[in-house]
TORNUMI-502200 format. One line per 5 residues: number of its first residue (from 1); their letters; for each residue z, x, y of N, C-alpha, C, O. Coordinates in nm, 3 decimals. Example, Ala and Ser with C-alpha at 12.3 -4.5 7.8 and 13.67 -1.06 7.14 Angstrom:
// TORNUMI-502200
1) AS) 0.780 1.319 -0.569 0.780 1.230 -0.450 0.780 1.320 -0.330 0.846 1.424 -0.332  0.708 1.285 -0.225 0.714 1.367 -0.106 0.787 1.290 0.003 0.804 1.341 0.114 .
***
This chain:
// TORNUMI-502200
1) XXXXX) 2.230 1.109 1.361 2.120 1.045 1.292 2.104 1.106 1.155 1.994 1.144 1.113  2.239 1.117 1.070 2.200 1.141 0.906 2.118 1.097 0.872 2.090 0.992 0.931  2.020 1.145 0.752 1.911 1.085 0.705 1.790 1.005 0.774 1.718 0.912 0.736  1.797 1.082 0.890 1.650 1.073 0.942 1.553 1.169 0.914 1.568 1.290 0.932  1.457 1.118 0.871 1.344 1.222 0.819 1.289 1.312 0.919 1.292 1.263 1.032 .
6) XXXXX) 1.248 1.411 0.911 1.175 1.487 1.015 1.036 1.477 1.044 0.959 1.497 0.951  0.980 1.445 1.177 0.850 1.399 1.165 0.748 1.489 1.167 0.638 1.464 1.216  0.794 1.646 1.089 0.690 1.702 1.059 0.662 1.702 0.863 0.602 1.783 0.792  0.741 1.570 0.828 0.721 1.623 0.666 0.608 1.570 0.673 0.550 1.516 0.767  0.565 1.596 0.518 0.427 1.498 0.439 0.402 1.391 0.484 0.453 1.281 0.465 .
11) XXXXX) 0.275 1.440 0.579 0.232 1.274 0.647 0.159 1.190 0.543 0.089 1.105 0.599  0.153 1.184 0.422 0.099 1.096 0.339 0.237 1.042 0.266 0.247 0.920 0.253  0.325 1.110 0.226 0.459 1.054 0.175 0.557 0.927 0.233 0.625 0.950 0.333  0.565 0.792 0.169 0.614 0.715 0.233 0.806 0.722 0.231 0.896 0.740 0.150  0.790 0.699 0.348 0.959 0.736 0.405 1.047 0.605 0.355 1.013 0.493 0.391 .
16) XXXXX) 1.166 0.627 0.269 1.237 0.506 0.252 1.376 0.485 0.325 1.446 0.585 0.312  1.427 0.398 0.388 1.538 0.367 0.477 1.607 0.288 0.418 1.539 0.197 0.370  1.755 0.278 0.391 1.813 0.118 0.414 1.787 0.042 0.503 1.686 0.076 0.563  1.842 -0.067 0.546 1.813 -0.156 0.613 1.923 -0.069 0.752 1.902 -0.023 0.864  2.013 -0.083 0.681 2.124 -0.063 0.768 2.087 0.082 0.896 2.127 0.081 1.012 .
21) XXXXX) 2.008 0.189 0.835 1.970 0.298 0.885 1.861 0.263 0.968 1.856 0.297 1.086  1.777 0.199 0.914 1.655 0.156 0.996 1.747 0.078 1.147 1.723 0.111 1.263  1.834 -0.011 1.114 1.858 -0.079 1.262 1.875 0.020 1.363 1.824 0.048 1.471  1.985 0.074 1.270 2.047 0.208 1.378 1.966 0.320 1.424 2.022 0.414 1.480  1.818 0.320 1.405 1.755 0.467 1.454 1.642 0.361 1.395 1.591 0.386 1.285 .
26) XXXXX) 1.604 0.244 1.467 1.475 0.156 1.475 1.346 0.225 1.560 1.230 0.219 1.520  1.382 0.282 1.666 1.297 0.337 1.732 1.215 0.516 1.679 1.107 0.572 1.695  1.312 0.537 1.632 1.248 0.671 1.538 1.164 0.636 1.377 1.104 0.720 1.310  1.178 0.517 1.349 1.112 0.500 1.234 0.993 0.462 1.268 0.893 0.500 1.206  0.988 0.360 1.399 0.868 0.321 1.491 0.761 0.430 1.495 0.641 0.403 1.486 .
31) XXXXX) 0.818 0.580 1.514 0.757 0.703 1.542 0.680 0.740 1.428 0.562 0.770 1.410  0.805 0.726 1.339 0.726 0.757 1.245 0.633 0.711 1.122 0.565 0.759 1.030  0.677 0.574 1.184 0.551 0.472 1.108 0.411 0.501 1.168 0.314 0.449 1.115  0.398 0.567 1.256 0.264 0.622 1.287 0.156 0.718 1.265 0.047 0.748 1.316  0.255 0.765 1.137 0.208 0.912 1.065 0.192 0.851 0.922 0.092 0.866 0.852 .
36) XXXXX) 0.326 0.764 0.880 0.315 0.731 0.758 0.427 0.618 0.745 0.525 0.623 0.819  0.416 0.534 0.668 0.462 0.425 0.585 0.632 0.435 0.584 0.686 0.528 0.523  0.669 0.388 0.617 0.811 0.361 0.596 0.889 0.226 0.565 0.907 0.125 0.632  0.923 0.258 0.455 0.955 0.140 0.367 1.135 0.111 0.403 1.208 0.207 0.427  1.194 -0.042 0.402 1.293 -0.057 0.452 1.337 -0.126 0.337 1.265 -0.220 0.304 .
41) XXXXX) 1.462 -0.100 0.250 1.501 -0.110 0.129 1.647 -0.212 0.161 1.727 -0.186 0.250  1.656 -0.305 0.089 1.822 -0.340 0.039 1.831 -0.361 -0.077 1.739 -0.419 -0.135  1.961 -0.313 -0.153 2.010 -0.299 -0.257 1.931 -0.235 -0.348 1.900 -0.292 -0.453  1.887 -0.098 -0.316 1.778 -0.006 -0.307 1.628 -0.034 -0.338 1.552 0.048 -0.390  1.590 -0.179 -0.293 1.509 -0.211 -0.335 1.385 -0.228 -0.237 1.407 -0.306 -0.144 .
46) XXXXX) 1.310 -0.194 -0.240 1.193 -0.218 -0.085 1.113 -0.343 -0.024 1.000 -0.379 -0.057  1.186 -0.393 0.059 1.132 -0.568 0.111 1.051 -0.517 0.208 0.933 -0.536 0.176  1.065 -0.445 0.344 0.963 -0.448 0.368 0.883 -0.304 0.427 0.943 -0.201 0.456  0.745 -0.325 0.437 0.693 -0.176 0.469 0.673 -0.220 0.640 0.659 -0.333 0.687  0.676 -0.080 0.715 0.609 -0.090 0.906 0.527 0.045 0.844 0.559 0.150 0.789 .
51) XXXXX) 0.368 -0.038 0.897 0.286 0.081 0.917 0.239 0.071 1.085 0.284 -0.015 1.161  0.155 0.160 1.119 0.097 0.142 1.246 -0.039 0.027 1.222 -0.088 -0.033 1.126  -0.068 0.039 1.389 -0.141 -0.111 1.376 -0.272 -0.039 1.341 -0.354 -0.117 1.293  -0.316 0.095 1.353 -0.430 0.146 1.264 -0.410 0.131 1.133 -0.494 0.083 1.057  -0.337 0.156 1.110 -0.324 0.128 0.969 -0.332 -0.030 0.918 -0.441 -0.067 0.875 .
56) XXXXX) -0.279 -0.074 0.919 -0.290 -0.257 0.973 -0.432 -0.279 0.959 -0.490 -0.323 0.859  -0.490 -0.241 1.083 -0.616 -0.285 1.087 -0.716 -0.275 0.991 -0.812 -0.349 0.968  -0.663 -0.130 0.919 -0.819 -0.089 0.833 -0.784 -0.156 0.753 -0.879 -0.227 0.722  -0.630 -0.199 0.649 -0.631 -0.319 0.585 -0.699 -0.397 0.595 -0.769 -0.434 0.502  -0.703 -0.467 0.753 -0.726 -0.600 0.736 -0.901 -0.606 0.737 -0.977 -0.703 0.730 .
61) XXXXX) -0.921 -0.507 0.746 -1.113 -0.498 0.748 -1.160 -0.501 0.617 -1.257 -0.568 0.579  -1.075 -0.413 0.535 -1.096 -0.378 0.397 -1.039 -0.523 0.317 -1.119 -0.555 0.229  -0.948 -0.595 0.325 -0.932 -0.725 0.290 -1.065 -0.822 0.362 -1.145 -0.782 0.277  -1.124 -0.885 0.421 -1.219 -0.918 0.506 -1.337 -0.885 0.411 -1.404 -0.983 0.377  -1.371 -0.770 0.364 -1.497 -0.740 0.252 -1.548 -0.822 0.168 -1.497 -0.804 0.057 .
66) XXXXX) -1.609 -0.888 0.169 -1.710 -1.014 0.072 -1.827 -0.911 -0.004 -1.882 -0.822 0.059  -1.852 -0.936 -0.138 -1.934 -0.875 -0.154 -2.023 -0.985 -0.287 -1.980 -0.994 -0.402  -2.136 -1.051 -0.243 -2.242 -1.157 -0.289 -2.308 -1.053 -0.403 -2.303 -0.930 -0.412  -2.372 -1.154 -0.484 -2.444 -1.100 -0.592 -2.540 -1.046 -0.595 -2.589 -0.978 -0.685  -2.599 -1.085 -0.443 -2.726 -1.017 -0.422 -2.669 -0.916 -0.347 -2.732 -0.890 -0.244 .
71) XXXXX) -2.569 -0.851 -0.365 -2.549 -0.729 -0.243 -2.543 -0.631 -0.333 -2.529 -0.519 -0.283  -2.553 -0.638 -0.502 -2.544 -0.552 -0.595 -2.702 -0.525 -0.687 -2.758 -0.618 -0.743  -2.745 -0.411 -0.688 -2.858 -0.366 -0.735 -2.828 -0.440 -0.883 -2.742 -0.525 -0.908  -2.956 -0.362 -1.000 -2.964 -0.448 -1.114 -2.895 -0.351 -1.186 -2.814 -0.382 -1.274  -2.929 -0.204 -1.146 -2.820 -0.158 -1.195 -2.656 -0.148 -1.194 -2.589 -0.077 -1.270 .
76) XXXXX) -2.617 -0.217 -1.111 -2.454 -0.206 -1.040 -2.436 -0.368 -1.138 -2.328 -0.421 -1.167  -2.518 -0.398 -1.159 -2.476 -0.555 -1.220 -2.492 -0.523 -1.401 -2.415 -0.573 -1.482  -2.591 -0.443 -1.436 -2.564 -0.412 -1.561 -2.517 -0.296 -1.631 -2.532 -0.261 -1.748  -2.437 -0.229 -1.503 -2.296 -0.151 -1.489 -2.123 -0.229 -1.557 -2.036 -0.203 -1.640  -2.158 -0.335 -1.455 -2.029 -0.441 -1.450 -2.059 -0.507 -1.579 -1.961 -0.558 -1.633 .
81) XXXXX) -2.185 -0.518 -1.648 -2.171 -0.599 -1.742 -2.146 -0.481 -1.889 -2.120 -0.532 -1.998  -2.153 -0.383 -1.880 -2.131 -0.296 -2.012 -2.008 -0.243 -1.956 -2.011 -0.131 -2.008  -1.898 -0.245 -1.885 -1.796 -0.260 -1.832 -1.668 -0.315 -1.987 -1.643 -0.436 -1.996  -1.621 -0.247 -2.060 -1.503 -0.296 -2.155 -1.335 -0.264 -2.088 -1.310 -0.148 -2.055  -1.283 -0.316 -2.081 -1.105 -0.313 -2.103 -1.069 -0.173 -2.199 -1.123 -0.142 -2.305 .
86) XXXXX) -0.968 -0.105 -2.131 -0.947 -0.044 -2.271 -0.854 -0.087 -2.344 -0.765 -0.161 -2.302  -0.867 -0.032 -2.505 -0.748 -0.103 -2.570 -0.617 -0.159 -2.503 -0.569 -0.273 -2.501  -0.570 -0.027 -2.442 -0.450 -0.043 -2.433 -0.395 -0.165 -2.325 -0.281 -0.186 -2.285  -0.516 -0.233 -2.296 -0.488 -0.388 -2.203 -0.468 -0.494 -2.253 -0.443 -0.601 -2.196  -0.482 -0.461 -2.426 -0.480 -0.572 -2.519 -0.300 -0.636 -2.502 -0.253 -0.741 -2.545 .
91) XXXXX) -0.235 -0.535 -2.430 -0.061 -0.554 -2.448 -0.026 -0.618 -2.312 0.088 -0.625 -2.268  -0.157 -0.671 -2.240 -0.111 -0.761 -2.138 -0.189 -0.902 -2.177 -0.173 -0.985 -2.087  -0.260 -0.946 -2.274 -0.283 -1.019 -2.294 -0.196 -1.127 -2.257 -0.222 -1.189 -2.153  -0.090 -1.161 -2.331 -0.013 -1.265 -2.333 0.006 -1.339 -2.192 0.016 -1.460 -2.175  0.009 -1.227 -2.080 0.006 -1.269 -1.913 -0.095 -1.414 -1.847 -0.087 -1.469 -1.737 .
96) XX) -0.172 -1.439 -1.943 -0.321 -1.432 -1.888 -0.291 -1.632 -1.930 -0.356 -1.725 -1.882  -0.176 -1.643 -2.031 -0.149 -1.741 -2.118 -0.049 -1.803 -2.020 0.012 -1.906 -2.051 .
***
């Protein structure tokens, strides 16, 4: 099992695999998608991530978050409104076109 990570590194560090490595030692990445993120790469590029389904979940709670106008004080609203860009966003302008 070359280049299998050890599942005591940096549990915040996401682990990257080929594809090809991931098939072959699928069940140890399983393991260690439960500590942290492991990303599955072709042509060194990363298509897809396996996290655990805790992890999953708090996504999907944190996506799920609505937040109404009345759920913001007068100050949190004339926060957002003295709120500027900084310059340096002026160089994504053109995106917006």
């Amino acid at each position: 099992m070359h280049g299998v990570p050890s599942m005591s590194a940096s549990p915040t560090k996401m682990v990257k695999v080929c594809a090809a490595e991931f098939r072959r030692n699928v069940r140890t990445y399983e393991d260690i998608a439960h500590t942290r993120p492991v990303a599955v790469t072709r042509n060194r590029r990363a298509f897809v991530v396996m996290i655990s389904m805790e992890e999953f979940r708090r996504l999907k709670r944190r996506d799920r978050r609505v937040l109404h106008l009345e759920d913001f004080t007068d100050a949190d609203i004339a926060a957002l409104q003295a709120t500027r860009a900084p310059e340096s966003s002026r160089a994504l302008d053109h995106e917006l076109t």
